[in-house]
BAFI-3210 file (N, C-alpha, C; in Angstrom, 3 decimals, decimal comma, padded with zeros to 6 digits):
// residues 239
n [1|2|3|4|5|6|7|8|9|10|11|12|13|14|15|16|17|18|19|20|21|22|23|24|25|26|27|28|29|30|31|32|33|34|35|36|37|38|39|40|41|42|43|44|45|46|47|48|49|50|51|52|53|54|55|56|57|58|59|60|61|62|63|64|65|66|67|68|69|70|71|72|73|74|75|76|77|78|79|80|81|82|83|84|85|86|87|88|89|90|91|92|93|94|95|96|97|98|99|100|101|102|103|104|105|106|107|108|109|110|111|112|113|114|115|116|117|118|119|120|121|122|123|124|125|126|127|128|129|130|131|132|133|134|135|136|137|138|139|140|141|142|143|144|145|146|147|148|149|150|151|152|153|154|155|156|157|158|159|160|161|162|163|164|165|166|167|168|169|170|171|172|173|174|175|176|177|178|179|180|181|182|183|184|185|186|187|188|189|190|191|192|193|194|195|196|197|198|199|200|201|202|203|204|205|206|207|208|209|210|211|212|213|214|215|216|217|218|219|220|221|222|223|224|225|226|227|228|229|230|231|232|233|234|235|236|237|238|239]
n.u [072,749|074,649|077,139|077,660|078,144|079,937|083,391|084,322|082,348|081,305|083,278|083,550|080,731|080,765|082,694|081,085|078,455|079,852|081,210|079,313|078,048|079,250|080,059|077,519|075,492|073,509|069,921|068,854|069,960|071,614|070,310|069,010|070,985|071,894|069,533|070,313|072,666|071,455|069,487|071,292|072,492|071,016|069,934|072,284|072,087|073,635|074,823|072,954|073,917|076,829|076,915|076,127|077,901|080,132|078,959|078,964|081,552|082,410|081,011|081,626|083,913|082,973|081,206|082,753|082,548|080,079|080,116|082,487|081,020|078,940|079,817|081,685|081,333|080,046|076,588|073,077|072,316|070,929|070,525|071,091|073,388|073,763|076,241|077,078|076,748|075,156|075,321|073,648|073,678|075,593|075,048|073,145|075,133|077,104|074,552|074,677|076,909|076,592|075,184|075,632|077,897|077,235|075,774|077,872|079,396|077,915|077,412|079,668|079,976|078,476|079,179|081,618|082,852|081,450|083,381|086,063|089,688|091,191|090,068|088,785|091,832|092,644|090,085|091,425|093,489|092,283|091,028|092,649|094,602|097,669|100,065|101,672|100,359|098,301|099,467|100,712|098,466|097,279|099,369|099,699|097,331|097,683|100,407|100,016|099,326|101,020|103,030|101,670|101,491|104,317|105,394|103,904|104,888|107,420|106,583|105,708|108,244|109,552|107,797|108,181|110,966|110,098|109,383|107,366|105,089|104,630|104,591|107,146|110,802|111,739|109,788|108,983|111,600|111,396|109,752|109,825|112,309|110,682|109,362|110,864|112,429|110,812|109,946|112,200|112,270|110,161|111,257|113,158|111,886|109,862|112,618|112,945|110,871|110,623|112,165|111,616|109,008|110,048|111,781|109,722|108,889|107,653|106,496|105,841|102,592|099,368|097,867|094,209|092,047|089,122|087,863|085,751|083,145|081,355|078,172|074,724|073,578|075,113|075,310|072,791|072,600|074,293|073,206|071,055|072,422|073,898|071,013|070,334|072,572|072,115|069,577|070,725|072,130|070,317|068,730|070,421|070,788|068,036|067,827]
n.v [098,201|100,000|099,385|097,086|096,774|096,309|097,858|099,163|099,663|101,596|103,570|104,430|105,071|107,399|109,123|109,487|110,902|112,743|114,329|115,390|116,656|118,923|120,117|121,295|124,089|125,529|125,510|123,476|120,869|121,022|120,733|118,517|116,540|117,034|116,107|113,465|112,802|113,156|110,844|108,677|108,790|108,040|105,899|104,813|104,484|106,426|107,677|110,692|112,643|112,778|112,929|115,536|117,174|117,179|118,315|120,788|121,553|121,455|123,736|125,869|126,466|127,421|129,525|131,977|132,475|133,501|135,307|136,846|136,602|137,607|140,601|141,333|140,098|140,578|142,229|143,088|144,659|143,267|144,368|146,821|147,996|151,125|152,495|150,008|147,521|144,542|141,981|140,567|138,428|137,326|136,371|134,080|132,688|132,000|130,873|128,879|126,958|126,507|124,265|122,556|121,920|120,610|118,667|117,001|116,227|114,649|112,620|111,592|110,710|108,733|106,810|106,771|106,708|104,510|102,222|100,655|102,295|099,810|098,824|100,539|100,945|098,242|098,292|100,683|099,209|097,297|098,918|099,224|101,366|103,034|100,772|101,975|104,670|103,557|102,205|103,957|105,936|103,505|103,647|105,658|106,422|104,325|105,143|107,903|107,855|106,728|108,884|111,115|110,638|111,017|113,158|114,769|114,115|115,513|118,095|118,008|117,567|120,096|121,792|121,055|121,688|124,326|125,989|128,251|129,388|131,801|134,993|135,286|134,737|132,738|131,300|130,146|129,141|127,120|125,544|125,103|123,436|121,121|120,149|119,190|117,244|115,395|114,848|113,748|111,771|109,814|108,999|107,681|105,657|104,563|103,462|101,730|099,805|099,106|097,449|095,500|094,679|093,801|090,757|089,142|088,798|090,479|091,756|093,972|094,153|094,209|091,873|091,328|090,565|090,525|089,747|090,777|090,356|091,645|091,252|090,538|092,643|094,640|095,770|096,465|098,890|100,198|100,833|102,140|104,404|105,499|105,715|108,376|109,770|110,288|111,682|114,047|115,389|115,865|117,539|119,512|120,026|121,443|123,189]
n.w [102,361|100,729|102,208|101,827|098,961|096,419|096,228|094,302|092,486|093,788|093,485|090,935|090,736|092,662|091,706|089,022|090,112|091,284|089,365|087,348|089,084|089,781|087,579|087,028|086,206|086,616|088,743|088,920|088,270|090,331|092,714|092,026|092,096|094,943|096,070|095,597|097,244|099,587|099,773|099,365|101,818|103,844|103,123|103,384|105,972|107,752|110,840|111,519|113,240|112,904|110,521|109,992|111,632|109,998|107,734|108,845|109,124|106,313|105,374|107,417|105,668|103,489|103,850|103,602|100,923|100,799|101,986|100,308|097,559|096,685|097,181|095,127|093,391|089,842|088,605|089,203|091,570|094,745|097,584|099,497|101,868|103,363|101,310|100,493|098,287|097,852|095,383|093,396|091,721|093,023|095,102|094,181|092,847|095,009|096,473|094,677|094,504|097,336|097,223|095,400|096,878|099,379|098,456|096,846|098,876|100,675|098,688|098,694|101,092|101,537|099,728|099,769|102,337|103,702|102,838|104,179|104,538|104,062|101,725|099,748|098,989|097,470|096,147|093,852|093,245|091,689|089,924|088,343|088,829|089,370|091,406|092,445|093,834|095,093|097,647|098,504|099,608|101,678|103,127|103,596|105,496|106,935|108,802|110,018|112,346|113,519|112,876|114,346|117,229|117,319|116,706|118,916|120,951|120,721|120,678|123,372|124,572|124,160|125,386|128,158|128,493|129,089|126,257|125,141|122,824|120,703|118,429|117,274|116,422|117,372|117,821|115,623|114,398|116,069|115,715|113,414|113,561|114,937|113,062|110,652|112,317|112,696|110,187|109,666|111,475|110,306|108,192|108,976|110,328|108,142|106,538|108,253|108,149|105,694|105,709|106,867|105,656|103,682|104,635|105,102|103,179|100,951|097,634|096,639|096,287|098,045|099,324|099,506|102,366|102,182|099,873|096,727|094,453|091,570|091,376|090,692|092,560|092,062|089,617|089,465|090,936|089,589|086,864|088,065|088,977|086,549|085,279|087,175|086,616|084,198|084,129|085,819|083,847|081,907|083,339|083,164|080,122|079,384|081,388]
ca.u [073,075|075,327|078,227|077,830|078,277|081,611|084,335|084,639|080,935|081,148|083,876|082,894|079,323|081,106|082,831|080,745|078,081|080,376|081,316|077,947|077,224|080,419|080,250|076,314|075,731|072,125|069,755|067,880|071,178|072,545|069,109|068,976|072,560|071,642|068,304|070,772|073,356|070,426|068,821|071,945|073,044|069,534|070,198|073,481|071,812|074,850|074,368|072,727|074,704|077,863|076,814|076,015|079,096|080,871|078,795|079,157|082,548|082,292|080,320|082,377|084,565|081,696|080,368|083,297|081,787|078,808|080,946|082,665|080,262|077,716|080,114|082,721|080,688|079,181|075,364|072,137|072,401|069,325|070,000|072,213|073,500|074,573|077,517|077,759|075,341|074,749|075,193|072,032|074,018|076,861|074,358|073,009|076,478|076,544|073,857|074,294|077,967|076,661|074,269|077,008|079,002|077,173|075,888|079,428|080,003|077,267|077,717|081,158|080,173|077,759|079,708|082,902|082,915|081,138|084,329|087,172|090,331|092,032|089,551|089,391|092,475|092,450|089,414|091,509|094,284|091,190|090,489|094,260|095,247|099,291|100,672|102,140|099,368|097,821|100,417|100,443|097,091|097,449|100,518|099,263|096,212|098,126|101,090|099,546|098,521|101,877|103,221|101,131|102,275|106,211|105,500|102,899|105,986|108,256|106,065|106,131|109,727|109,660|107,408|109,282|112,052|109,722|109,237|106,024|104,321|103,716|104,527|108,442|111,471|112,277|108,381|109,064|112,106|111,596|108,279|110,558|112,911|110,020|108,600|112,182|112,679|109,210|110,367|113,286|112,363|109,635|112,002|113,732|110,593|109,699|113,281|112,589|109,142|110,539|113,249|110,505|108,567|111,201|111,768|109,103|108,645|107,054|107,040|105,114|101,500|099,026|096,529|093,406|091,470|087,888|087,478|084,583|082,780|080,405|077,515|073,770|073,188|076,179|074,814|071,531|073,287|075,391|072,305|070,343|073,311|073,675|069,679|070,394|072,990|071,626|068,586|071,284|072,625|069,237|068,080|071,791|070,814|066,817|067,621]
ca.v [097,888|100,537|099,011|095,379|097,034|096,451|099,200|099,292|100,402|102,808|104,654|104,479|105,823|108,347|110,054|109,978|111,083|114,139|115,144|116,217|117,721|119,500|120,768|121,680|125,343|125,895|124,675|121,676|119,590|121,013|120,397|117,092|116,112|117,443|115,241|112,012|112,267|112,827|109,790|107,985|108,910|107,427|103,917|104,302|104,385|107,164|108,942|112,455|113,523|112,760|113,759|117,336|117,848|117,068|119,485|122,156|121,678|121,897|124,812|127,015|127,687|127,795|130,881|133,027|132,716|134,513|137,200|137,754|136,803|138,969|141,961|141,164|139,355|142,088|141,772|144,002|144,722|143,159|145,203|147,716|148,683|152,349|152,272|148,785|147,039|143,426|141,446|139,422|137,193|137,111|135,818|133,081|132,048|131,390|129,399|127,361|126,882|125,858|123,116|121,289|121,429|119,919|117,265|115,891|115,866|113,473|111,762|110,674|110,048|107,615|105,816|106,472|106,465|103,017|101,333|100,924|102,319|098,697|097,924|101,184|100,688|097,387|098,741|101,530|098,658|096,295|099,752|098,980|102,624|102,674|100,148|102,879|105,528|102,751|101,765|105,874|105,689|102,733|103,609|107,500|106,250|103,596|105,542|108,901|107,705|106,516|109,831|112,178|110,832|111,304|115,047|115,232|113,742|116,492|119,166|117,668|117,817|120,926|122,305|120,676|122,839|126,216|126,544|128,552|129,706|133,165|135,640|135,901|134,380|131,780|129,884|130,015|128,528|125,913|124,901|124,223|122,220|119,879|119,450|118,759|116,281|114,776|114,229|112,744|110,092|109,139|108,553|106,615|104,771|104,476|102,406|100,295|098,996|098,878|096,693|094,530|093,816|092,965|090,116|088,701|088,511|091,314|091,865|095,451|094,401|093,900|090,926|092,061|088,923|090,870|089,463|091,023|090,570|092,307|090,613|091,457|093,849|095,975|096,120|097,268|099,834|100,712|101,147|103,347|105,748|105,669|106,913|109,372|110,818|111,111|112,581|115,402|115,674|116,402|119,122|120,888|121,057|122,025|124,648]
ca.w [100,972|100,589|102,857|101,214|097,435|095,485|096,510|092,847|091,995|094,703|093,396|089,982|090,856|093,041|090,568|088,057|090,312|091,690|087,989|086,804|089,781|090,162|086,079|086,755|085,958|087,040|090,055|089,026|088,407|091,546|093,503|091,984|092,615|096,225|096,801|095,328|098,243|100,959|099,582|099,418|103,084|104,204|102,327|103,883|107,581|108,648|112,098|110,684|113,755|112,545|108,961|110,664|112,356|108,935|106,883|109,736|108,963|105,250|105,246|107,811|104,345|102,002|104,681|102,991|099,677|101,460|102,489|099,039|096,137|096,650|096,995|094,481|091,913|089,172|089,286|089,323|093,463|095,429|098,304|100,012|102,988|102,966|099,739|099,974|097,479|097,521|094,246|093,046|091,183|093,595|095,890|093,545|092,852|096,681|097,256|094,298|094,937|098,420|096,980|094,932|097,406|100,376|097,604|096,592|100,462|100,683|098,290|099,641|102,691|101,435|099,062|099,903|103,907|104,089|103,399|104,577|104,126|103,147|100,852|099,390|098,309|097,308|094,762|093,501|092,776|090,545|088,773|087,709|088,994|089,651|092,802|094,038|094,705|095,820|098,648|099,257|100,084|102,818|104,441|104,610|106,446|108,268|109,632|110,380|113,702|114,345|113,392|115,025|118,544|117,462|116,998|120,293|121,999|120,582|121,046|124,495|125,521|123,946|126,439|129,634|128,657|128,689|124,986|124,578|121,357|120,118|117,538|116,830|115,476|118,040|117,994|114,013|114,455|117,129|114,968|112,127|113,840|115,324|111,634|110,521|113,443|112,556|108,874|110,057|112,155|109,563|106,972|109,373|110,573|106,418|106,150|108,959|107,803|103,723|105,405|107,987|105,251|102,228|105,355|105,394|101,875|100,505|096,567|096,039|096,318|099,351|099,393|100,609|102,656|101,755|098,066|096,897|093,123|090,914|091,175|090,465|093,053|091,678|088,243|089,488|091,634|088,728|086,095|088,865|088,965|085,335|085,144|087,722|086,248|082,696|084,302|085,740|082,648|081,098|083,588|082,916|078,943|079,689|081,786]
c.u [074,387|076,998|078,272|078,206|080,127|082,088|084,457|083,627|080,670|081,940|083,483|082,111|079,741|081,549|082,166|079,280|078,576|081,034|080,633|077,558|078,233|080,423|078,831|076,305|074,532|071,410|069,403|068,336|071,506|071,112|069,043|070,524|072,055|071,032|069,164|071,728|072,311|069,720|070,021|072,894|072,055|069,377|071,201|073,157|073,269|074,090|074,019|073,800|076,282|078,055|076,862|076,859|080,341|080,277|078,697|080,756|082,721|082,177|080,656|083,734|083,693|081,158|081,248|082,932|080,504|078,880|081,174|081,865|079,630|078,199|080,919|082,098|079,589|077,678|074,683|072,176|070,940|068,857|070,905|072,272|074,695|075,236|077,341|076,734|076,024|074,807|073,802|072,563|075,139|076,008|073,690|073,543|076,818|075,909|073,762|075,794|077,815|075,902|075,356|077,608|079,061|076,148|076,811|079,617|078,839|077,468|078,901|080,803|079,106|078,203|081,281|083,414|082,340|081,762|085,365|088,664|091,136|091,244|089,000|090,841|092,956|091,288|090,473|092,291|093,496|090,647|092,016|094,433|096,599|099,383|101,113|101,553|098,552|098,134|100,476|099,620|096,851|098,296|100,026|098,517|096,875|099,313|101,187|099,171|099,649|102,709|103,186|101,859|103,464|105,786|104,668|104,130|107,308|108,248|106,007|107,154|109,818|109,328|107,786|110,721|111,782|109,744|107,530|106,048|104,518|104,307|106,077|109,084|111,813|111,114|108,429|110,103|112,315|110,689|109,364|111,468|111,925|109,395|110,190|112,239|111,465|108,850|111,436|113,371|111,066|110,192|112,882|112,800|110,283|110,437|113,043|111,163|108,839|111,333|112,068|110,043|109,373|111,512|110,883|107,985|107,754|107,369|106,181|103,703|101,002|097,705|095,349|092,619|089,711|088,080|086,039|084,405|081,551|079,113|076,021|073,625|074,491|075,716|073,814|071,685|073,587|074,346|071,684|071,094|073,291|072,074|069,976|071,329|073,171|070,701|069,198|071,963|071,480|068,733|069,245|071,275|069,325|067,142|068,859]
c.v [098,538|099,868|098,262|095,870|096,881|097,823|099,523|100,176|101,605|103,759|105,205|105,724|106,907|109,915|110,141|111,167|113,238|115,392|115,790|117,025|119,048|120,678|121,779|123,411|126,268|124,848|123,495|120,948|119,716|120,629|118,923|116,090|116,401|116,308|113,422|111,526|112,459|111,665|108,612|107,482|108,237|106,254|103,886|103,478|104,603|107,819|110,312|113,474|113,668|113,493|115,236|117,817|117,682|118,327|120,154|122,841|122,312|123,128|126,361|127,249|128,198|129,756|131,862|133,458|133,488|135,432|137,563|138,180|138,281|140,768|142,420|140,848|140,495|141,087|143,261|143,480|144,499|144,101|145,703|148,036|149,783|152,524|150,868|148,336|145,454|142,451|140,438|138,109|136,455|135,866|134,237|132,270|131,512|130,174|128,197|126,135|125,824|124,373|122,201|120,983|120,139|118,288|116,519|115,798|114,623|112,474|110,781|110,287|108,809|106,680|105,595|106,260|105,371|102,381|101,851|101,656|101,289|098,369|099,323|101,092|099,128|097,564|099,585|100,296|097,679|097,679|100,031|100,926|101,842|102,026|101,118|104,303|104,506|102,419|102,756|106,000|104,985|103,696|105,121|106,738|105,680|104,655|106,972|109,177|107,242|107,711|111,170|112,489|111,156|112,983|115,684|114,955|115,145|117,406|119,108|118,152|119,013|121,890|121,967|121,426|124,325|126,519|127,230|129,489|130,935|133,300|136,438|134,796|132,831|130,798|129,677|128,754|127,217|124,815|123,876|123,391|120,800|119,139|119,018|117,383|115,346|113,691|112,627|111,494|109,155|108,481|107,712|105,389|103,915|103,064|101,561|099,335|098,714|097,525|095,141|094,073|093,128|091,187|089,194|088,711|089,309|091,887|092,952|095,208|093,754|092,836|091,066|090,628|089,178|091,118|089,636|090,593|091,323|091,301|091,614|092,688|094,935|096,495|096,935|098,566|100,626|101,592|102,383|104,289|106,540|106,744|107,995|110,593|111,247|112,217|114,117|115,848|116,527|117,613|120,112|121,282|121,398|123,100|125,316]
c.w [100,543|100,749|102,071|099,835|097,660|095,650|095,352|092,064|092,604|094,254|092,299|090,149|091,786|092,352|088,996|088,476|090,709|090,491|087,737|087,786|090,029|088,605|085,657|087,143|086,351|088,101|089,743|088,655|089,399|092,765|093,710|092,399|094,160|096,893|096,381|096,553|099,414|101,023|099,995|101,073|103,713|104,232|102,789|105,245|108,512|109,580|111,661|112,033|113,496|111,299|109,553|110,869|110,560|108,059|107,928|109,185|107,596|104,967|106,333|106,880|103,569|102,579|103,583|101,936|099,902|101,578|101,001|097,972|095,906|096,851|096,242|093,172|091,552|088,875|089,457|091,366|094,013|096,716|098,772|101,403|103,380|101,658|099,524|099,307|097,490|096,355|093,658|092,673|092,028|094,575|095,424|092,936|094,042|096,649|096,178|094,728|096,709|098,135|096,683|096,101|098,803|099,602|097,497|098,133|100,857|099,839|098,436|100,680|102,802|100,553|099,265|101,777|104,498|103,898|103,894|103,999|102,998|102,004|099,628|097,965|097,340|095,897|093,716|092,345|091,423|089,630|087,440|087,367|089,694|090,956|093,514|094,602|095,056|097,648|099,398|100,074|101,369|103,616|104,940|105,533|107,354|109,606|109,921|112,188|114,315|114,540|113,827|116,646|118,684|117,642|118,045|120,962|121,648|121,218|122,782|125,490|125,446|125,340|127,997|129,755|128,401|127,880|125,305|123,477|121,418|118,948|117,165|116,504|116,369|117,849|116,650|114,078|115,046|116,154|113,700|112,555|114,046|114,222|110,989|111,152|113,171|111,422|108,808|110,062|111,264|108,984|107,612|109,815|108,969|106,286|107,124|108,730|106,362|104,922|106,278|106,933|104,164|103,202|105,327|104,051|100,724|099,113|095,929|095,802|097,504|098,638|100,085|100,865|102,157|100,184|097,769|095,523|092,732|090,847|090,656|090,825|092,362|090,867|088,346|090,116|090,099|087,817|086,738|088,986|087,707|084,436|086,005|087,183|084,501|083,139|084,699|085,067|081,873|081,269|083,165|081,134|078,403|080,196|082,062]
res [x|x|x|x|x|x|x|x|x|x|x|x|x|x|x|x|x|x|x|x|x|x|x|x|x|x|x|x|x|x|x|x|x|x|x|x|x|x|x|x|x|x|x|x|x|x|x|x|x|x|x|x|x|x|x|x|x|x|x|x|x|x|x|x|x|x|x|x|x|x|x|x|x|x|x|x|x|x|x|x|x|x|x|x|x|x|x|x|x|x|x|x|x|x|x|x|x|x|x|x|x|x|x|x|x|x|x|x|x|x|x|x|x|x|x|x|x|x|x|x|x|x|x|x|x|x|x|x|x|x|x|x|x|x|x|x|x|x|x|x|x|x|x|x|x|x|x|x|x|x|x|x|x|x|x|x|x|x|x|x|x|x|x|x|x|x|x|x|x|x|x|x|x|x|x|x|x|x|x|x|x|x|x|x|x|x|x|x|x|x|x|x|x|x|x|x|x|x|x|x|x|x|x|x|x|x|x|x|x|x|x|x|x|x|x|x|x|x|x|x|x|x|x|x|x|x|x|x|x|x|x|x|x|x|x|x|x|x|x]
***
């Protein structure tokens, strides 16, 4: 269901979904925000192993917040070891901090990782956001992959003439030439692919061939978000 929905409803219900949970100040918005992207990853039918390796990822920054809160953040101390005392609240700043966070990560990855890039953008453009973070948007995605290999090929030659890495003025310097050199030939790549398409008739917007519309199922989508996220509205001014 998920995939087949309007790129439009998805983003929508994305951010309105990642607002409330993002603004929620106590657990049982951030719980409930929580149990909406596990549900929603489920109805997606994503690989939980892929999901895993994504929140592994997530959550090897969140760890630091583990380290500091609880020793930085003022707070009746739950427990000590030797001088150092523990924060109570530091700690419950933590784990709620960790809830939101691996919520909005679901929740993207269930509404926003079931489409595509092109279409994606192509929504952003029917939410009549600007043509040209629109176009941003594409061409990042598109020509990222073309220039990753220019600077693997740098870094390349580099190393055929005995460059190696460490910790002084020359691997600083070499680095910055290859990001220099990297820039470069983008911006020369850039004008050759403004001038390819001006050619071939190109007048500042992309036609996407996946025309989608709002139909029922969107609405009903749309409404069910809408209850969900009054209901985490409600527990934020209950408790």
């Amino acid at each position: 269901l998920l995939h087949r929905l309007d790129v439009r409803i998805k983003l929508l219900s994305a951010l309105l979904l990642i607002s409330v949970l993002a603004l929620s100040r106590s657990y049982p918005p951030a719980l409930a925000g929580f149990a909406v992207g596990t549900a929603l990853v489920i109805a997606a039918g994503l690989d939980w192993r892929s999901v895993g390796r994504r929140l592994l990822l997530v959550n090897s920054f969140v760890i630091f917040l583990w380290i500091t809160l609880p020793l930085c953040y003022p707070g009746s101390p739950l427990f000590g070891i030797g001088s150092i005392a523990f924060s109570r609240d530091g700690i419950m700043l933590a784990a709620l901090i960790t809830i939101k966070t691996n919520g909005s990560v679901l929740i993207l990855m269930a509404l926003i990782a079931t489409s595509t890039v092109a279409d994606l953008g192509y929504g952003l453009t029917k939410l009549k956001l600007p043509d040209s973070l629109c176009m941003l948007v594409l061409f990042s995605y598109r020509y990222i992959f073309v220039i990753h290999p220019e600077y693997q090929r740098l870094l390349r030659a580099a190393r055929l003439r005995s460059f190696q890495a460490g910790t002084n003025f020359h691997t600083y310097r070499t680095f910055g030439y290859l990001c220099g050199m990297t820039l470069v030939q983008s911006h020369h790549r850039a004008d050759r692919v403004r001038q390819a398409m001006v050619l071939r008739g190109f007048q500042g917007r992309f036609h996407s061939l996946n025309v989608s519309t709002i139909g029922m199922r969107e609405l009903c989508f749309a409404v069910l978000v809408t209850i969900l996220t009054g209901t985490m509205v409600s527990l934020e001014l209950i408790f």
